[in-house]
Z-matrix of the N, CA and C atoms (Angstrom, degrees):
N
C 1 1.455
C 2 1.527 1 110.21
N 3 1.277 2 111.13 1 -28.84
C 4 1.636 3 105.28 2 -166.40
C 5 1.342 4 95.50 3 -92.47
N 6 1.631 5 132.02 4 -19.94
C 7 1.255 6 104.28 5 -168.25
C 8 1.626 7 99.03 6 -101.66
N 9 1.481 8 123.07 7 27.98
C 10 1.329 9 135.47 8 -169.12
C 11 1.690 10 72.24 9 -104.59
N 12 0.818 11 129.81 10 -101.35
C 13 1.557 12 143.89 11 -172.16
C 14 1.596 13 99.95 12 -16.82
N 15 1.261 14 135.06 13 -67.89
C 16 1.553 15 119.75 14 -176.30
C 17 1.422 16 109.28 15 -54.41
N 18 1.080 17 104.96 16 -56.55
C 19 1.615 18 101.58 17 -176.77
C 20 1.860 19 104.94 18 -59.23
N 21 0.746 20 139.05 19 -48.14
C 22 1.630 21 120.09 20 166.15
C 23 1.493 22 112.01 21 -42.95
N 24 1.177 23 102.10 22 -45.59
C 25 1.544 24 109.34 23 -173.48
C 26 1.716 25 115.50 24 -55.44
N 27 1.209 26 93.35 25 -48.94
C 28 1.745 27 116.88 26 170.77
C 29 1.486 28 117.53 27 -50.17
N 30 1.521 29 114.86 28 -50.41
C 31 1.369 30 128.42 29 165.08
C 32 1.049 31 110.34 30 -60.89
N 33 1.417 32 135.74 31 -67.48
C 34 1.682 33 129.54 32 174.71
C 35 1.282 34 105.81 33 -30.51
N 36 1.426 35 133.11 34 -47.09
C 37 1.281 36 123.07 35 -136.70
C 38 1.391 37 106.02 36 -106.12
N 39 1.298 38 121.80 37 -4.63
C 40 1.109 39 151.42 38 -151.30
C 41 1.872 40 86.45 39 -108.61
N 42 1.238 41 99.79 40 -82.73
C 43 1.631 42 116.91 41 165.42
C 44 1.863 43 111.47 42 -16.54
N 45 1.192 44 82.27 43 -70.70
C 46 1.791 45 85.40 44 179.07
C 47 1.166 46 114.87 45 -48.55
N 48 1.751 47 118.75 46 -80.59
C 49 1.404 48 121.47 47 174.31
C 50 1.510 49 127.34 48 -29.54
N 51 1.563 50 110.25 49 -28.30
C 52 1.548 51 114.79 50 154.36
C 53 1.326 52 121.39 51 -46.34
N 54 1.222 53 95.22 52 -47.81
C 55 1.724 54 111.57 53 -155.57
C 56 1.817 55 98.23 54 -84.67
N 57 1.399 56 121.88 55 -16.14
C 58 1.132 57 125.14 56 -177.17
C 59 1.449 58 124.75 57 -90.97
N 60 1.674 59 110.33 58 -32.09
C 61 1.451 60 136.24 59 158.61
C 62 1.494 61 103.55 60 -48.44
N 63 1.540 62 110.15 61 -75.62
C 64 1.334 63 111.24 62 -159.34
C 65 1.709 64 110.49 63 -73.32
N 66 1.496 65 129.08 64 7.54
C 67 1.193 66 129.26 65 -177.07
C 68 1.798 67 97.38 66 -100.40
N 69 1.208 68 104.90 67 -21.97
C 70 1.785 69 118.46 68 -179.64
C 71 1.518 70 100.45 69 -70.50
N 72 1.222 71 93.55 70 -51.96
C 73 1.947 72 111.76 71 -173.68
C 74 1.107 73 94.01 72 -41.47
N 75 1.153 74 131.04 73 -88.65
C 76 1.996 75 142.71 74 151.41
C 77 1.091 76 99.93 75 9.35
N 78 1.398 77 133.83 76 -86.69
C 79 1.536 78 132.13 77 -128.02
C 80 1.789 79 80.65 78 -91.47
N 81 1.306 80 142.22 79 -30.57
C 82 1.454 81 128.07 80 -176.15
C 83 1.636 82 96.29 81 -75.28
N 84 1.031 83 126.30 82 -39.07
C 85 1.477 84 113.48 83 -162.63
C 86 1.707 85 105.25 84 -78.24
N 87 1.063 86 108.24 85 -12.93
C 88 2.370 87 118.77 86 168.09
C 89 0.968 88 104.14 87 -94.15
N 90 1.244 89 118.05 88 -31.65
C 91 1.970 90 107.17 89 166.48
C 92 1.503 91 123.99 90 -111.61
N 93 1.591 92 119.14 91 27.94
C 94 0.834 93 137.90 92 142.59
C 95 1.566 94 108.25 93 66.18
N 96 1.573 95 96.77 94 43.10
C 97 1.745 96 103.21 95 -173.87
C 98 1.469 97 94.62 96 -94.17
N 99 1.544 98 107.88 97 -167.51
C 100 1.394 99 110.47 98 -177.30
C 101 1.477 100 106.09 99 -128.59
N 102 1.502 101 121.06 100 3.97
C 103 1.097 102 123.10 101 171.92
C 104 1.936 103 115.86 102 -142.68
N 105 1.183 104 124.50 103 165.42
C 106 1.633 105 111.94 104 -169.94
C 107 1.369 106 89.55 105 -101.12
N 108 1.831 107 146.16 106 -34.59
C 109 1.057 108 116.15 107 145.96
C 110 1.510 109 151.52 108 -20.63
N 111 1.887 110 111.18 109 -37.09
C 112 1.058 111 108.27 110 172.78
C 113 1.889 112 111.85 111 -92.54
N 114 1.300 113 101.54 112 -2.00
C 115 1.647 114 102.78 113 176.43
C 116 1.748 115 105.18 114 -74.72
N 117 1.534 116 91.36 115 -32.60
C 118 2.021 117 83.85 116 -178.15
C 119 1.098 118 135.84 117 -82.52
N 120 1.754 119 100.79 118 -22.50
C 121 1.616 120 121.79 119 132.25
C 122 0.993 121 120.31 120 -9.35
N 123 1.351 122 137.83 121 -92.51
C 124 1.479 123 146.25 122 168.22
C 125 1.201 124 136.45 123 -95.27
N 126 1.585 125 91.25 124 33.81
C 127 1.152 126 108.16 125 151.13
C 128 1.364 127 115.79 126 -101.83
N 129 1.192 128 121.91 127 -28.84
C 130 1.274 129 124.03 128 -174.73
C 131 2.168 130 119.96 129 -96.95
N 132 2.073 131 76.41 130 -14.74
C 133 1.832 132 77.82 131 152.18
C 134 1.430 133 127.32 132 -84.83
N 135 1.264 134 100.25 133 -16.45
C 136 1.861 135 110.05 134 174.87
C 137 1.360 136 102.77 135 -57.61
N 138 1.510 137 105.69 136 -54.12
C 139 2.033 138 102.69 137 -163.35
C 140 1.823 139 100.80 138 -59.30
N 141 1.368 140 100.29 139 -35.36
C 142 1.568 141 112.71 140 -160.51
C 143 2.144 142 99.23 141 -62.90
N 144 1.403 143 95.06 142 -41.95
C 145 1.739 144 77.64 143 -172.64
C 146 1.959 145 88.02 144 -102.46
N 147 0.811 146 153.26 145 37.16
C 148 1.405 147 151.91 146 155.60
C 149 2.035 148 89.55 147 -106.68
N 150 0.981 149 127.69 148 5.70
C 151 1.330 150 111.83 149 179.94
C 152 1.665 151 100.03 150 -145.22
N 153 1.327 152 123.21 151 28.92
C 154 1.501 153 126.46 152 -161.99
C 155 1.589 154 100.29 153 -97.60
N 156 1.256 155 139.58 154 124.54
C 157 0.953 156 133.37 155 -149.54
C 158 1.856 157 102.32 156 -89.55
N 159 1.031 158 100.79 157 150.31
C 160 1.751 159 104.43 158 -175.33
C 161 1.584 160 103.37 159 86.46
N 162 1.489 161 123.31 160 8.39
C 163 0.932 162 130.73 161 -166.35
C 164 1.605 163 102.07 162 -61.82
N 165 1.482 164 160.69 163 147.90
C 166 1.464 165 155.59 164 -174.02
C 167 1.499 166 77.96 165 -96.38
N 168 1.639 167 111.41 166 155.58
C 169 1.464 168 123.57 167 158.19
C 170 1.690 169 91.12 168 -99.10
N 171 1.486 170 87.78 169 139.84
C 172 1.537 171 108.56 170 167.72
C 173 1.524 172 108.76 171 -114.18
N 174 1.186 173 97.44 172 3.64
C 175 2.304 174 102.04 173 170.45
C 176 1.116 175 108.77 174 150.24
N 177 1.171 176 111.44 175 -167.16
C 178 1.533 177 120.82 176 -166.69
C 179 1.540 178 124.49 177 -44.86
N 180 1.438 179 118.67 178 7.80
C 181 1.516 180 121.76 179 -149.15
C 182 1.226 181 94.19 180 -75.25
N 183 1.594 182 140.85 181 126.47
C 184 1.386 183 127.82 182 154.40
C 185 1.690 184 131.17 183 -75.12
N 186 0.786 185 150.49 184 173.75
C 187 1.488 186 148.87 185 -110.29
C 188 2.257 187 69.00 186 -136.21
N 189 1.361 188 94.31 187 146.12
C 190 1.351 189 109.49 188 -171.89
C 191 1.509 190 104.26 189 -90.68
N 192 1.291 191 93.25 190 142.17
C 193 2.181 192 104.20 191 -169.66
C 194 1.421 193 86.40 192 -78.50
N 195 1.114 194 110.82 193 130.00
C 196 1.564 195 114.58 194 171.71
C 197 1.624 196 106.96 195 -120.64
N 198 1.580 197 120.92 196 24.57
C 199 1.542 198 128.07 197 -172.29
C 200 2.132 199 84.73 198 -98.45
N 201 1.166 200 94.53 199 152.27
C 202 1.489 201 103.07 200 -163.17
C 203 1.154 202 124.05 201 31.35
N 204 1.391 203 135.17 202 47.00
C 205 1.561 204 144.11 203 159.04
C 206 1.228 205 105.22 204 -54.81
N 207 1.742 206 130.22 205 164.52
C 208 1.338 207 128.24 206 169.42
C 209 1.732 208 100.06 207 -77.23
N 210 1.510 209 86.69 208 139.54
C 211 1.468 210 101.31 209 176.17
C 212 1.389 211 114.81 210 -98.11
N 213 1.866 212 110.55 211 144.13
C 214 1.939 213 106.53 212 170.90
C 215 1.333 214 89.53 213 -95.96
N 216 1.760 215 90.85 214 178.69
C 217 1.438 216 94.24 215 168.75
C 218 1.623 217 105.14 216 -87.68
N 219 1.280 218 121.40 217 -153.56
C 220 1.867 219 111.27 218 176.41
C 221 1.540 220 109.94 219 -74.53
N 222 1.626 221 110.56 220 -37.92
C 223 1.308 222 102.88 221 -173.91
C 224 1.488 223 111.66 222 -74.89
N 225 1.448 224 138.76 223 28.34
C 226 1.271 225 124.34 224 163.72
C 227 1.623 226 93.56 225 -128.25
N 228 1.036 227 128.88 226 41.16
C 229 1.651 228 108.99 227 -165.38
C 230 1.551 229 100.15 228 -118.53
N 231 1.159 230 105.80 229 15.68
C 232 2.141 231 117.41 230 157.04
C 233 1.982 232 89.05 231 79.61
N 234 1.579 233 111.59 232 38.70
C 235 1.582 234 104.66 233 174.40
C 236 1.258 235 121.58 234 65.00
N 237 1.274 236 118.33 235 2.65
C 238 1.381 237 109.75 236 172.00
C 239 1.832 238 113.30 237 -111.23
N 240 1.021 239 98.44 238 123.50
C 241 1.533 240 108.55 239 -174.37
C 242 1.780 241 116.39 240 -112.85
């Protein structure tokens, strides 16, 4: 049973990171990057200054859901822990 459960677990996770690559693939090929690393790049500086505190509203924009965002591990998270 338990090694039924990792291996699902393995597949999910496996599953996702698919689904997370090829959604990068996307957002580099509309912003015309050359890699999906550098699409998550700024993608994840967008949420960062759309959520920067003291930020002025310039209109209706709401503040970015950052609850299930893609996660790094620590060593890619730009040193801040």
């Amino acid at each position: 049973m338990m090694a039924e459960t990792i291996s699902e677990t393995a597949i999910e996770e496996n599953k996702e990171k698919a689904q997370q690559l090829s959604a990068l693939t996307e957002l580099a090929e509309y912003l015309t990057l050359k890699r999906p690393a550098s699409a998550r790049f700024w993608r994840l500086k967008a949420i960062e200054i759309l959520n920067a505190p003291g930020r002025s509203q310039t209109g209706p924009t709401p503040v970015v859901n950052t609850n299930n965002v893609w996660t790094s591990s620590a060593g890619m998270s730009n040193g801040k822990h």
